[in-house]
KOLGUFI-756909 format. One record per residue (C-alpha): residue in three letters; z, y, x. Coordinates in Angstrom, 3 decimals, m for minus. Last residue first. Layout:
BEGIN
ala/Z/Y/X $
...
% end
This chain:
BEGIN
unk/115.293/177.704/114.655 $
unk/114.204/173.950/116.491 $
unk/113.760/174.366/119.722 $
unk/111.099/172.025/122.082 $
unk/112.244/170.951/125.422 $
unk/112.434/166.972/124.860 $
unk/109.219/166.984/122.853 $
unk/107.306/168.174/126.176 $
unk/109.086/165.544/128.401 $
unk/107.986/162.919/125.493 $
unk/104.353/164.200/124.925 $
unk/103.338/164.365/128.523 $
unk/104.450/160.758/128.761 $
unk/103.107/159.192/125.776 $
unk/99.950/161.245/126.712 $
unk/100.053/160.014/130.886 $
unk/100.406/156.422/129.137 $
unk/97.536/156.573/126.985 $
unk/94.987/158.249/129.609 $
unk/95.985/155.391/131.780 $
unk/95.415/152.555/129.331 $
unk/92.352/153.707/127.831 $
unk/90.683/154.298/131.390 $
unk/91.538/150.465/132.462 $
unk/90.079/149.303/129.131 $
unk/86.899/151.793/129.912 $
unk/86.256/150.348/133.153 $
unk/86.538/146.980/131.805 $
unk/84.188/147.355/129.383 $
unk/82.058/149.312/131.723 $
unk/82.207/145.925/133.754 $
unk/81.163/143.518/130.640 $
unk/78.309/146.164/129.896 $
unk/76.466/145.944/133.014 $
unk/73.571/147.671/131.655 $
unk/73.086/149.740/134.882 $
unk/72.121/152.660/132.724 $
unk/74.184/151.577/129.863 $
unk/77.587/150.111/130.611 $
unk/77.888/151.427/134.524 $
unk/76.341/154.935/133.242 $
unk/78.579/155.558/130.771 $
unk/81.515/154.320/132.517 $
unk/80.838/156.775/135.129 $
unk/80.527/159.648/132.716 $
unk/83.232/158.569/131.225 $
unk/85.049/158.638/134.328 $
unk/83.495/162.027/135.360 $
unk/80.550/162.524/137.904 $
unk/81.151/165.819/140.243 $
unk/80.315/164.038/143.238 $
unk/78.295/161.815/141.978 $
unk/75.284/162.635/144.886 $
unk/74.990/166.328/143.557 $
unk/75.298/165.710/140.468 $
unk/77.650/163.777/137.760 $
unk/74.795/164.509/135.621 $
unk/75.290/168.408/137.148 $
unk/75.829/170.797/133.386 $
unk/74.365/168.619/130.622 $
unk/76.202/164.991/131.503 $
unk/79.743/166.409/133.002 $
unk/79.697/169.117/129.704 $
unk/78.791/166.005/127.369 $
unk/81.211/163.883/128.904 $
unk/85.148/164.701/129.570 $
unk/87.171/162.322/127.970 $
unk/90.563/163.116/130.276 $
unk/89.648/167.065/130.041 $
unk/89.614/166.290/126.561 $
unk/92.205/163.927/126.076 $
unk/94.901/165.886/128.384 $
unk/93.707/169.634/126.657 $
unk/94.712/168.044/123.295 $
unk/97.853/166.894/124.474 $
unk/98.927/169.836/125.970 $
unk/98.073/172.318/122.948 $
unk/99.922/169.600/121.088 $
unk/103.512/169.467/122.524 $
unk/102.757/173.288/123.644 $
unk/102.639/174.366/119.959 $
unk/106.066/172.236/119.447 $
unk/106.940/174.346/122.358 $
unk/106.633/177.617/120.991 $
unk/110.162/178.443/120.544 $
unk/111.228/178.263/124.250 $
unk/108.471/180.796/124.931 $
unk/109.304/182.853/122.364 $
unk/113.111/183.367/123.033 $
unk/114.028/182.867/126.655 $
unk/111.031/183.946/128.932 $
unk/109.345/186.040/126.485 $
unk/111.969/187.904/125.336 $
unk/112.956/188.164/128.754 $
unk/109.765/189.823/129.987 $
unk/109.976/191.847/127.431 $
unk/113.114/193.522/128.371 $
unk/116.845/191.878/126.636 $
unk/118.760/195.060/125.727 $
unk/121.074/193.643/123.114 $
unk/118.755/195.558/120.244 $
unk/115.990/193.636/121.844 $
unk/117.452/190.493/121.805 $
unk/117.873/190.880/117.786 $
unk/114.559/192.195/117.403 $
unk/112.970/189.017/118.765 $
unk/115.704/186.918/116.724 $
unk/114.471/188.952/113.387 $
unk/110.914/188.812/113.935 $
unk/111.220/184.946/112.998 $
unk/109.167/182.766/115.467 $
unk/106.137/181.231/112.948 $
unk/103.762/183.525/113.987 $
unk/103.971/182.683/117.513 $
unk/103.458/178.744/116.514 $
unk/100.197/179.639/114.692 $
unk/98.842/182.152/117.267 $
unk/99.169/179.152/119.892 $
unk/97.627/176.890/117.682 $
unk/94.771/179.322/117.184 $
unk/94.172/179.850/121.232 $
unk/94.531/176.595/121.523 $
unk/91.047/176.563/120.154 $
unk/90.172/179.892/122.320 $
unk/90.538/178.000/125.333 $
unk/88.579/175.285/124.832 $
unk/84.505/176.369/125.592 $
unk/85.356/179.048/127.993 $
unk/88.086/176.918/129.531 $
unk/85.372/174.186/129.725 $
unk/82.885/176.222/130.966 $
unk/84.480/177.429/134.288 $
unk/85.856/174.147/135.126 $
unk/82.698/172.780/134.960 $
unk/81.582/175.549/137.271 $
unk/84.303/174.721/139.853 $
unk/83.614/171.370/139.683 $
unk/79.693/172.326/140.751 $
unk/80.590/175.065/143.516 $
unk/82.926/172.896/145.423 $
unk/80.223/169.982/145.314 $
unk/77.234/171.990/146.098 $
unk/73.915/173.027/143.928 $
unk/75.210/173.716/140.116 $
unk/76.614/176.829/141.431 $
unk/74.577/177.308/144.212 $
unk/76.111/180.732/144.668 $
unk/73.864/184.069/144.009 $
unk/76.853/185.212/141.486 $
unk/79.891/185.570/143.749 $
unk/77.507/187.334/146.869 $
unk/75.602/190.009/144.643 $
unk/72.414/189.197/142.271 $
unk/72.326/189.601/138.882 $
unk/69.177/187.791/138.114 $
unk/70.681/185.043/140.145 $
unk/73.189/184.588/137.576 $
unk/71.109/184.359/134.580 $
unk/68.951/181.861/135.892 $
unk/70.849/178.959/137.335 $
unk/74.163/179.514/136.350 $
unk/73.108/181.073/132.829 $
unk/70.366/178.570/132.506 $
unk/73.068/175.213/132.777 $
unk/75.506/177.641/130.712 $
unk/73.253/177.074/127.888 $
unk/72.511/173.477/128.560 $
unk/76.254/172.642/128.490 $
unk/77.167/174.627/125.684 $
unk/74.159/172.166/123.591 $
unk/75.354/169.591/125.498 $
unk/79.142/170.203/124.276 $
unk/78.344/171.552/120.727 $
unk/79.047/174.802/119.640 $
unk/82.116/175.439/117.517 $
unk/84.570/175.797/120.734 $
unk/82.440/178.123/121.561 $
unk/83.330/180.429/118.392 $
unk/87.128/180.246/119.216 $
unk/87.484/183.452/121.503 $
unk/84.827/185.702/119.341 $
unk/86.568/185.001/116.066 $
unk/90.047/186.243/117.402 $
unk/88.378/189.167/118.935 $
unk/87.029/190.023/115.110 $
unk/90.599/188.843/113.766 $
unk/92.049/191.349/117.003 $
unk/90.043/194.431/116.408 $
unk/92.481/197.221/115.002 $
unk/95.202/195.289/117.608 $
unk/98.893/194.936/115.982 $
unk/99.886/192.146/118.480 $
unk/99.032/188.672/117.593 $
unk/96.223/189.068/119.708 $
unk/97.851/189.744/123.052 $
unk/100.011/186.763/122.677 $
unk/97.553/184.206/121.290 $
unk/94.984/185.373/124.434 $
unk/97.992/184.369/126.896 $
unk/98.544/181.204/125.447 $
unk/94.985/179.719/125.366 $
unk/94.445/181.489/129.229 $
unk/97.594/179.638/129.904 $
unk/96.370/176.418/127.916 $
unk/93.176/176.254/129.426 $
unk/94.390/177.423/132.959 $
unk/96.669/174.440/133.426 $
unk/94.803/171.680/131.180 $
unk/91.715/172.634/132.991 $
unk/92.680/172.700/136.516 $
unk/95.097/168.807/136.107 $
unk/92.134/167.329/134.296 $
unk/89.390/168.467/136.928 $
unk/91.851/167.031/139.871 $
unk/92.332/163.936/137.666 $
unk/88.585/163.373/136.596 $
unk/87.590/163.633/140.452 $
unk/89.817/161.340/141.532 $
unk/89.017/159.317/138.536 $
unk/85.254/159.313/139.681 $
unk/86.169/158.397/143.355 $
unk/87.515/155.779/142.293 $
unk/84.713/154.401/139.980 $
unk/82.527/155.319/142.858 $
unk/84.408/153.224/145.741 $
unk/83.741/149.693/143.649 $
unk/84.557/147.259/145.461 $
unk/88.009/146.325/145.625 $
unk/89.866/148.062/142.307 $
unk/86.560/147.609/140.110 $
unk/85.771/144.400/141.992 $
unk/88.902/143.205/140.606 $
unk/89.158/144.187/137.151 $
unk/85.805/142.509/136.549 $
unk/86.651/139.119/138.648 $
unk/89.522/138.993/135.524 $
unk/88.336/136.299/133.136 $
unk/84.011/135.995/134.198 $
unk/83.354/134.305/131.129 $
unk/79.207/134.519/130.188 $
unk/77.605/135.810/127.457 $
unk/74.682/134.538/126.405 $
unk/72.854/136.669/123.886 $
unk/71.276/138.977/126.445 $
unk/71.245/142.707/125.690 $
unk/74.733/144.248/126.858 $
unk/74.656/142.635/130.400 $
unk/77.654/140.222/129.544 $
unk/79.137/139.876/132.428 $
unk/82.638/138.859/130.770 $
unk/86.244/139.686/130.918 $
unk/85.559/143.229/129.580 $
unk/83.532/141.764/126.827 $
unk/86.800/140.720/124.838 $
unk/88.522/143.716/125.419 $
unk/85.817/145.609/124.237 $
unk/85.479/143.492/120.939 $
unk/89.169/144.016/120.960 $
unk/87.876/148.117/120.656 $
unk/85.274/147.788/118.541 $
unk/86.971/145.971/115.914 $
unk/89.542/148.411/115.923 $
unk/88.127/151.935/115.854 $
unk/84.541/152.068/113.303 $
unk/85.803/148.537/111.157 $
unk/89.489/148.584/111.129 $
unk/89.545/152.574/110.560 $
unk/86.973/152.821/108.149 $
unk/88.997/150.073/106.248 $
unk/92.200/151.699/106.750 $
unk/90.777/155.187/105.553 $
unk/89.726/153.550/102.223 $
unk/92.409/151.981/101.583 $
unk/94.513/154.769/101.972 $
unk/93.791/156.952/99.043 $
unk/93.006/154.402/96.351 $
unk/94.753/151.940/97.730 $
unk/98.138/153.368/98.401 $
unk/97.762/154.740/94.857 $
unk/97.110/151.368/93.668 $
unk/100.095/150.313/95.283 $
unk/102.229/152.824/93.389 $
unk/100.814/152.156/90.084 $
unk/101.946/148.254/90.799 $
unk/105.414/149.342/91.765 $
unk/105.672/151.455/88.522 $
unk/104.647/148.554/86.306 $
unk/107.226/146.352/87.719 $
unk/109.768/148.935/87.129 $
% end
């Protein structure tokens, strides 16, 4: 018995050790370390670091109008791109799992941006908006798009649903596949229409997809940076600047490290409740078959 208790912890060493370490060392240290520095003003460079305890927290609340403004923004973006994402996600799952000659070849062609990289994507549509648009002329395309603050958060919009909507895409495809033809020809037999199908069969029975489609979309509209950073720089005059962007920029440009710190504890905390949340009123309508 003894000797099968011992084989069983080196298992858990062999294949979780490993992990745990990474883990500890590349997530956990960094993140008290955070905590730590968030009470301080260290500058990110200096090796005295000085105790501030919570002056951080409350300039951030008091005094500092961009941070603010940069949630406000972040929330309004977050609350657009999880919507259409995951509609535009869901929609595109539905028409593809239908029995299209072209849909693996469609299928490809909806998740290959989310394979390029954000700054890379962001560069690209950066000329497209700029260039390629103008070349086309007519009223919708000769906007400032990267010029004015409507125009701006709409086009990040734009390019994150381009770039993220064909990875829920997938998970959406996944949970469709696994509703069993025999309810949805069941209902149909009984007279139900499409539209009810829809409405009280496979929609019901997707949900676990939603659970996750939901909380991806959250954390990356939530964590937006590389689009925010290639696209406008948080342009014109921050009005389009994300939180991370902001705390980017506060830690590193600035090199007030202590506040960005802080920034980023206060970010961590809000993102984590809205998921616990998000993922509890989403787990409370899900089906099992």
């Amino acid at each position: 018995m003894d000797r099968k208790k011992s084989s069983n912890w080196l298992y858990q060493l062999t294949f979780v050790g490993p992990s745990a370490i990474f883990f500890f060392l590349i997530v956990a240290v960094p993140f008290f370390l955070g905590l730590y520095y968030s009470f301080t003003s260290w500058n990110g460079i200096s090796k005295h670091v000085t105790w501030v305890g919570l002056n951080n927290y409350i300039h951030i609340f008091t005094k500092d109008p961009d941070f603010l403004n940069s949630f406000w923004f972040t929330v309004k973006f977050t609350v657009l791109g999880v919507v259409l994402t995951n509609v535009l996600g869901f929609i595109l799952a539905y028409l593809l799992t239908k029995p299209l000659a072209t849909r693996n070849v469609m299928r490809t062609v909806f998740f290959m941006p989310h394979v390029i990289g954000g700054l890379l994507l962001g560069f690209i549509w950066q000329f497209i908006f700029v260039r390629g648009f103008q070349s086309i002329g007519g009223p919708f395309f000769s906007l400032p798009w990267l010029g004015t603050e409507a125009t701006s958060f709409w086009a990040i919009v734009i390019v994150f649903i381009w770039q993220n909507s064909g990875y829920l895409m997938v998970i959406y495809i996944s949970s469709l596949g696994a509703i069993p033809s025999s309810l949805i020809e069941a209902a149909k037999v009984d007279g139900a229409s499409r539209k009810q199908v829809l409405r009280h069969i496979i929609l019901p029975l997707v949900m676990p997809g939603v659970t996750v489609c939901l909380f991806l979309a959250i954390s990356w509209s939530f964590k937006l940076f590389d689009l925010n950073l290639s696209l406008t720089k948080g342009g014109p005059f921050k009005s389009t600047e994300s939180v991370a962007l902001n705390i980017y920029n506060e830690a590193f440009n600035i090199s007030r490290f202590g506040m960005g710190s802080a920034k980023a504890i206060i970010f961590f905390i809000i993102v984590a409740i809205i998921s616990i949340l998000q993922v509890r009123a989403t787990k409370s309508r899900e089906v099992e078959v």
